[in-house]
N, C-alpha and C positions, 0 to 999 in steps of 0.2 A: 596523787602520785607525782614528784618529780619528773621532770625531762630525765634521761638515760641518756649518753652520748657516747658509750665507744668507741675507742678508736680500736680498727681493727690495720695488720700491718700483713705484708707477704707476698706472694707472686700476684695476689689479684690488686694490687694497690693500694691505694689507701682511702677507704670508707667510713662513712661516719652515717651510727644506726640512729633513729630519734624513735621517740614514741607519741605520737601527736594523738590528739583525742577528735572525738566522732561528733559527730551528731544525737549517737546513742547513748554517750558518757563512755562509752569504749573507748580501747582503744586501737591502732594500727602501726606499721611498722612500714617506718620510710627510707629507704635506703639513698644518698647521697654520693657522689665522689665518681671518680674513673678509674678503671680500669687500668695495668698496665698493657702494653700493645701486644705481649705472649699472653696475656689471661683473655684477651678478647679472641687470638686466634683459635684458644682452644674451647674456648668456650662457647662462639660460633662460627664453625667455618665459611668464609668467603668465599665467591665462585670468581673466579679468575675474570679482572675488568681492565679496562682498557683506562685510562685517566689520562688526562693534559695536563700539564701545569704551566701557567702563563706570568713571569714575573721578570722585569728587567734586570733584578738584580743574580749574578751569575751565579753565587754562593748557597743565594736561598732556593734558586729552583733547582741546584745540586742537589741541597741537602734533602729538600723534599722528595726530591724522586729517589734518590738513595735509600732514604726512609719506608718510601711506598714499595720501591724492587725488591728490596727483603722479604716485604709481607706477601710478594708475588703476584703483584701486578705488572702489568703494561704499561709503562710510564714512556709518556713523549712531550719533550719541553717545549718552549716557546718564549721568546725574548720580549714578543709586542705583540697584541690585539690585532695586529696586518698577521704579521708570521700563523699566528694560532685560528685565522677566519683559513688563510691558504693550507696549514695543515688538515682543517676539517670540511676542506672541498673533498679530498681524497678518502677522508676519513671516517670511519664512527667512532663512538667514545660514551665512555657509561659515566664520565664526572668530568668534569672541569673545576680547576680550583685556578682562581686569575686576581691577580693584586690589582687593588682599585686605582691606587695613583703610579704612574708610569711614564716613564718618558715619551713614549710612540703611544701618546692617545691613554686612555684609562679604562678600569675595567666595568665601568658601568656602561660604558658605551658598548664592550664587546657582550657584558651581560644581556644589554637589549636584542644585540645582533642574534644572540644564539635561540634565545627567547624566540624572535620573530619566525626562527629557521627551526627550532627542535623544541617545543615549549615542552616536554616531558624530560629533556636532558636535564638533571640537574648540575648547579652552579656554585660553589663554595667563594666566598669574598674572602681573599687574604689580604691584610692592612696594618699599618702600623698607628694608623688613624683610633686615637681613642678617644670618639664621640658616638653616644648613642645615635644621633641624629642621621649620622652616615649607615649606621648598620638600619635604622629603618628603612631610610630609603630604599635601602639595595633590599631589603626583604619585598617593600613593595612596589620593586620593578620585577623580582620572580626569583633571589637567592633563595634556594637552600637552607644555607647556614653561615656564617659570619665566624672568621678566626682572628684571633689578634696574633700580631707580632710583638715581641717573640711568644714561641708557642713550644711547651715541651710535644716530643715526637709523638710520647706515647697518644697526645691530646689530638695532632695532628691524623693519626689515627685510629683514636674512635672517633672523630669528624666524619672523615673517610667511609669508615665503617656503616655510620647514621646512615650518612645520604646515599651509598650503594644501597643499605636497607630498604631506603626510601622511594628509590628508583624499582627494584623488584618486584616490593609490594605495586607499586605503579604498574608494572608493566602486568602484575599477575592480577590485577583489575581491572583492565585494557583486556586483557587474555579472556576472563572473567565474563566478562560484558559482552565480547564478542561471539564468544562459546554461544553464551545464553542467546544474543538475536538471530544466529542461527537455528537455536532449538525452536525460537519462539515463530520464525520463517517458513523451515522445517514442518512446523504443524499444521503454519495458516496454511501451507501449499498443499498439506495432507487434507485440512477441512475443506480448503477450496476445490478441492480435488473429486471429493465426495460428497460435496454442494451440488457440483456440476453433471456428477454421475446420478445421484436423487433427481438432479433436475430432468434429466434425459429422459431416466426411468417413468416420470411422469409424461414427457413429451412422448414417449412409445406407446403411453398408457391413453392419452387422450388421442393416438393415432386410430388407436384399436376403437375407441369407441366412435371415431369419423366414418371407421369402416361399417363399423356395426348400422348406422344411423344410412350408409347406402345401399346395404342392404333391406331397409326398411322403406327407404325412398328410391328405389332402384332410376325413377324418370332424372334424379341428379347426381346419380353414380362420378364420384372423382369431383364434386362443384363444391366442396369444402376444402381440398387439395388446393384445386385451381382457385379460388376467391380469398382465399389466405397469400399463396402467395402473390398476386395482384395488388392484394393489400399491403405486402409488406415494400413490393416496391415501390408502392405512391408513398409509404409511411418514408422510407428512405430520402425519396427523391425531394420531400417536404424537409427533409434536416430532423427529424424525429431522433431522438436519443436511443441506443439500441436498446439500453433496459426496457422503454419504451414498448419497442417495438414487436417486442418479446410479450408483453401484455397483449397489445393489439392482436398480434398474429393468434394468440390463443383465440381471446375472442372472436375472430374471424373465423378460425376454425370452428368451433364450439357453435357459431350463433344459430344453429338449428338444434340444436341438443334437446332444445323442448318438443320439439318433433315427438321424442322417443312416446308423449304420454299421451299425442294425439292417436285416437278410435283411427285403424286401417282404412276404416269404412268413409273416412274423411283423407284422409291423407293420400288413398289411392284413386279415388273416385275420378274415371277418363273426364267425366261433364264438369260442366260451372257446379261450382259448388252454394247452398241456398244461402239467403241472408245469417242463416242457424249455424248453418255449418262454417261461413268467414268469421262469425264472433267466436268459436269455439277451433277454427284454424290460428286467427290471433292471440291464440292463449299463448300458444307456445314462446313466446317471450319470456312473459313472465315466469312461464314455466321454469325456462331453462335457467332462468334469471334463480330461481330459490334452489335449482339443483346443484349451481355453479359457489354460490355464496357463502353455501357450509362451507367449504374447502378452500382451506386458508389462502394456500397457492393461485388460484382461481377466484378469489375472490374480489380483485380489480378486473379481471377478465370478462366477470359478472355482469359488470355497467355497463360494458360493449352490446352483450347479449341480450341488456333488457331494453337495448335504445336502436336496435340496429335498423329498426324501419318509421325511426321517428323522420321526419322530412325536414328541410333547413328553414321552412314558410312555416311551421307548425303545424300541419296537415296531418302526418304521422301518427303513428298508435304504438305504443298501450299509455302514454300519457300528452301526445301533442306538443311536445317540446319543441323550442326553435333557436335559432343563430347558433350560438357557441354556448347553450344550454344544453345541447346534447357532445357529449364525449367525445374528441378529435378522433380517436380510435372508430369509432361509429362513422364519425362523418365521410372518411377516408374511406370504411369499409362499402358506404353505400354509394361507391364510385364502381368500386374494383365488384362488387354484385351484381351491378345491372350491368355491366362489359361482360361478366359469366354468360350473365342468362340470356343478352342478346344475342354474344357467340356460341351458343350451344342450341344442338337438339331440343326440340321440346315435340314428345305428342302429338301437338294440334299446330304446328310451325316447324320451318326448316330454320337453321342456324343464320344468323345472318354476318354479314362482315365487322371488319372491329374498325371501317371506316362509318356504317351505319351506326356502330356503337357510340365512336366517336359524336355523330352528327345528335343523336339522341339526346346522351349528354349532356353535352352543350345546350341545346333547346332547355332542358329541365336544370339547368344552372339557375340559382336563386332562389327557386321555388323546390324541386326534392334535393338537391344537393347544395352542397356549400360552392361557392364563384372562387375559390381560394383553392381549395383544392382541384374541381374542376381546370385550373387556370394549370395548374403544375401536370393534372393529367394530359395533356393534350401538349404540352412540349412533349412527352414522350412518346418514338415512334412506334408504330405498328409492331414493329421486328421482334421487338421486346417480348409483347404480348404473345405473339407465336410462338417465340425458343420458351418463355415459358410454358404455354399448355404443350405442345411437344414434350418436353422435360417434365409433365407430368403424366399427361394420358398418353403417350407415343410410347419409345423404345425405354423409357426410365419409372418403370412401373413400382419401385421402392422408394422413389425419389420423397426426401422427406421438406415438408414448408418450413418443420422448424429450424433444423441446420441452415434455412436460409436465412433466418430472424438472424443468424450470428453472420452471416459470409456476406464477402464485400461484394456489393454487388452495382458501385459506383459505376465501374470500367462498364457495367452492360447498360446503363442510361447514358446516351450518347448528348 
């Protein structure tokens, strides 16, 4: 089949149809030519914009804005590149059209200006320059679109027309974009939201089973409470990262949980208990270690549990670990454990002070505890120690250790 070339004539211009062929041996239908300036306004209406036009000659940025006020825009002229930078201090504006050579300066320079200040404004180059080479340039400094002089009106606006097009779809992909990082915001703060509320649900959930666990060891009622949060202040006062700490303090919590599967008949016994009964009180480590490890949440919490009475000399059990082969979280916890169990009741002992705890300590630095920690414990004063167990076994009987894993608690380490 021949090319087909109609000319078609009328209000909509004059076009010219071709029939090009495909890839398939088809063929398609390509439409060529412009519009006149009534067949574009009715055929898509324009929303009212604002334009500058920038050209030192008097006639031509008459005629243009003449041409543009018709089609019912806002047109505001400009002589030079000075004049059109001070009208758009005051100003906004949905186009600029600005002739490239000028007496006050040129419009590539004012092209870069606007560029630097509004890089989604678009720019129209009007010139009488007819070299390719200039119309690249200015494409790739950030024009638009590129007109020559002389230019029929109707051509001036569908130019017009393009780059208003061009700017909309812009600004409705900016719109676009922005809509959507809100939705996408929106959800994360929704998930995050209900991250935080799971997470809680399970911290209320491992509250309940500390409680359950002192009612089964009634002699250390409240010494899960208090040695969690002890913990979590040494974890702080060390520069511990809060996700961190957040682990730890579980663990600390938790680290008797294997209690739960030790025989009463061992667990409550007032006397020494025999060589029989310390290998099967040792269990509970491990114990608690295989109860903790299903449970995905707790299952770095685990490692705290199954190390908490390993010693820093290697001494310790259920595997004899030492230095920084046993877990920071462990190491730290078995500071803040033995200042419990000094400062507390016991049975067959009265409580002693948290200055004897202090001195203890220190004596077993190296040998059951880490010198690193120990070293950070003992900058911190007495005071501390008090307003915490106060704030948990005194007048703040709901007081929870894990809201402390989250709260700053710098201001109270002096």
């Amino acid at each position: 089949m021949g090319e087909v070339r109609p000319e078609l004539h009328g209000c909509f211009g004059e076009l010219t149809l071709n029939l090009e062929p495909t890839g398939t041996g088809l063929r398609k239908f390509v439409v060529n030519g412009t519009m006149d300036a009534g067949a574009r306004a009715v055929a898509r209406p324009h929303r009212a914009a604002r334009i500058l036009i920038v050209d030192d000659e008097s006639h031509i940025r008459s005629m243009m804005g003449a041409t543009l006020e018709r089609q019912g825009y806002d047109v505001q002229l400009a002589s030079s590149g000075h004049e059109a930078m001070d009208i758009m201090e005051g100003s906004t504006f949905d186009l600029v059209l600005t002739d490239i050579v000028m007496q006050d300066g040129n419009g590539i320079a004012l092209l870069e200006r606007i560029r630097g200040r509004e890089p989604h404004l678009p720019v129209v180059m009007v010139t009488a320059i007819h070299d390719i080479s200039v119309a690249i340039d200015s494409m790739r400094r950030g024009a638009y679109d590129y007109l020559l002089k002389p230019f029929e009106r109707e051509h001036l606006v569908g130019t017009v027309l393009r780059a208003l097009d061009h700017r909309q779809a812009m600004e409705e992909s900016q719109n676009y974009k922005q809509s959507l990082e809100q939705v996408v915001q929106a959800r994360t703060d929704m998930l995050r939201q209900a991250m935080a509320e799971l997470e809680h649900s399970y911290d209320v959930t491992l509250e309940a089973l500390g409680d359950a666990l002192d009612l089964k060891d009634s002699e250390t009622e409240g010494h899960s409470k208090r040695v969690t949060a002890y913990t979590i202040a040494l974890a702080r006062a060390m520069g511990i990262k809060p996700s961190e700490i957040k682990v730890i303090a579980r663990g600390a919590f938790l680290h008797d949980i294997g209690k739960m599967a030790i025989p009463d008949h061992i667990l409550r016994k007032p006397g020494p208990l025999t060589p029989e009964e310390q290998e099967i009180m040792r269990e509970h480590c491990s114990r608690g270690y295989h109860i903790l490890r299903k449970i995905p949440f707790l299952s770095d919490a685990s490692e705290i549990v199954f190390s908490h009475q390993e010693h820093f000399d290697g001494t310790g059990y259920p595997n004899g670990l030492a230095g920084t082969e046993i877990p920071i979280g462990a190491r730290i916890f078995a500071v803040a454990d033995t200042l419990d169990a000094i400062t507390s009741d016991r049975p067959y002992r009265r409580a002693r002070s948290f200055d004897a705890a202090r001195e203890e300590i220190l004596r077993c630095s190296g040998t059951q505890f880490d010198p690193a920690v120990v070293e950070i414990f003992l900058k911190i004063p007495n005071e501390l120690w008090h307003e915490l167990r106060s704030e948990i076994t005194g007048q703040h009987k709901r007081f929870s250790t894990f809201d402390m894993a989250t709260a700053d608690m710098h201001k109270r380490i002096r």
